[in-house]
N, C-alpha and C positions, 0 to 999 in steps of 0.2 A: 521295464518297471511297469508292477499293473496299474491300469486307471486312475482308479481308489486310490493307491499311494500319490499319483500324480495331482489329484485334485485337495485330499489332503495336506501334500504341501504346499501346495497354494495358496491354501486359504489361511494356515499356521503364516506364511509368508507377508503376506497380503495383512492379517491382522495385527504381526509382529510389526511393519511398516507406519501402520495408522498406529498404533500402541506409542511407538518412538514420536512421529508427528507429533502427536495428542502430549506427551510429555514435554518437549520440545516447548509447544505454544504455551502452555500453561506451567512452566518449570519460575521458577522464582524470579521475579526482575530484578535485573544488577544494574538498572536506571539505562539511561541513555547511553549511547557509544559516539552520539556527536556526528555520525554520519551513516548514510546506508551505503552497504558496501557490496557494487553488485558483484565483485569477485569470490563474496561470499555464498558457494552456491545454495547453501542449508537454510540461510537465510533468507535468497531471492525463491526455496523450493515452498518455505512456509510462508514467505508474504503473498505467494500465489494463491493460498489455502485461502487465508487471511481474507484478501481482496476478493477474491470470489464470493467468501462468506457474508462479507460488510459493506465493500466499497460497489459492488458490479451492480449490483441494481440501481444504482443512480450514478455510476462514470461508465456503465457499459462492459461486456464482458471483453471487448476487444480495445478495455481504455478509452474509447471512440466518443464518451459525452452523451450528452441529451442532446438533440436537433436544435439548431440554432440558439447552442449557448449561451452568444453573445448578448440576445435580443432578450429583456425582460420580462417577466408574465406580468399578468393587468394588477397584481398585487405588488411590484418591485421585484421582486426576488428573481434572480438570474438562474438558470438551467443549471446542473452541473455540468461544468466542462470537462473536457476531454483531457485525460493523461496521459496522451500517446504525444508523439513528437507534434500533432498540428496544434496542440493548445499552449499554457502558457506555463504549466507546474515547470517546466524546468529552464525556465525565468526567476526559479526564487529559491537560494541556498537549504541544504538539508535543514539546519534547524529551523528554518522560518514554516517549509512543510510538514517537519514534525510536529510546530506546534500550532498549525492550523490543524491540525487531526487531532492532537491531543486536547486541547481547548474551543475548537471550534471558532471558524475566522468571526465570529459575531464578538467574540470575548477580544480577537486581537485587535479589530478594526474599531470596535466601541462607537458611541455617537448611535446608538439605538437601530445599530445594521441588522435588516433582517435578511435573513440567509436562511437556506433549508440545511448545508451543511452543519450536522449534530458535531458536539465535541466528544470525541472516542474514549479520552481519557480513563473513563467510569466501567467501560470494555473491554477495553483493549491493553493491552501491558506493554510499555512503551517496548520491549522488546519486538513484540507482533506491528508495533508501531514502524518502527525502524525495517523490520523485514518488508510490511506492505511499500515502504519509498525504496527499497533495494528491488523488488518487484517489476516496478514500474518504471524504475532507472533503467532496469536490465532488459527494457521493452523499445529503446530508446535507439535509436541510431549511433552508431559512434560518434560521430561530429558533434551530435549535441550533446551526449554521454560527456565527451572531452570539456564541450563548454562552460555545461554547470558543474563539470569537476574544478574549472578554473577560477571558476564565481566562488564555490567552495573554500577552495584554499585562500580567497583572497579576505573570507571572513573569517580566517581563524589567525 
């Protein structure tokens, strides 16, 4: 096959790829599914898009957090934490994460909490919503994958 055929399919390929992505993210919300489900791979492929696009500049492109989290800056407001297996997201059932993203934990915690975490809601379509927690699930170790699937079930 010559060259030129070879790089033209590629890029037809490669465009058609992002084309479906792009459709995908932005296709009509049919609301919540109640959990992220990382055996859904189309899901955990666009919560990666997602997460890179919105969440990585302040939880880290490797989930890993801002430097010492835990510790507050001189205004109160805590670091974002880390979403990989050393922090604490999967400590707390799918919908309680869905709706710290979708509403912003300032809206759940109330009592005048400041937080730099925005609420995605306005953004994000809760569908993109649910793929970035299958994302991050799916970044997880299985022991704790298992765990908070157990937490899960035990709130439905």
């Amino acid at each position: 096959m010559p060259r030129q055929m070879v790089v033209i399919i590629s890029i037809v390929v490669g465009l058609s790829g992002s084309a479906l992505l792009w459709l995908f993210a932005t296709a009509s919300d049919d609301g919540p599914t109640g959990h992220a489900d990382i055996s859904d791979r189309s899901a955990v492929t666009l919560g990666a898009a997602v997460y890179r696009e919105h969440c990585a500049a302040c939880h880290g492109q490797r989930l890993e957090g801002q430097p010492n989290w835990r510790t507050r800056f001189p205004d109160g407001r805590l670091p974002a934490p880390p979403h990989d297996a050393t922090g604490h997201t999967w400590h707390h059932p799918d919908q309680h994460l869905f709706d710290i993203t979708k509403y912003g934990t300032a809206a759940l915690v109330g009592g005048g909490y400041k937080t730099d975490m925005a609420a995605f809601g306005d953004r994000l379509s809760d569908r993109q919503i649910w793929a970035v927690l299958a994302y991050i699930k799916s970044q997880w170790p299985e022991e704790i994958q298992q765990r908070q699937a157990r937490m899960n079930e035990r709130r439905r």
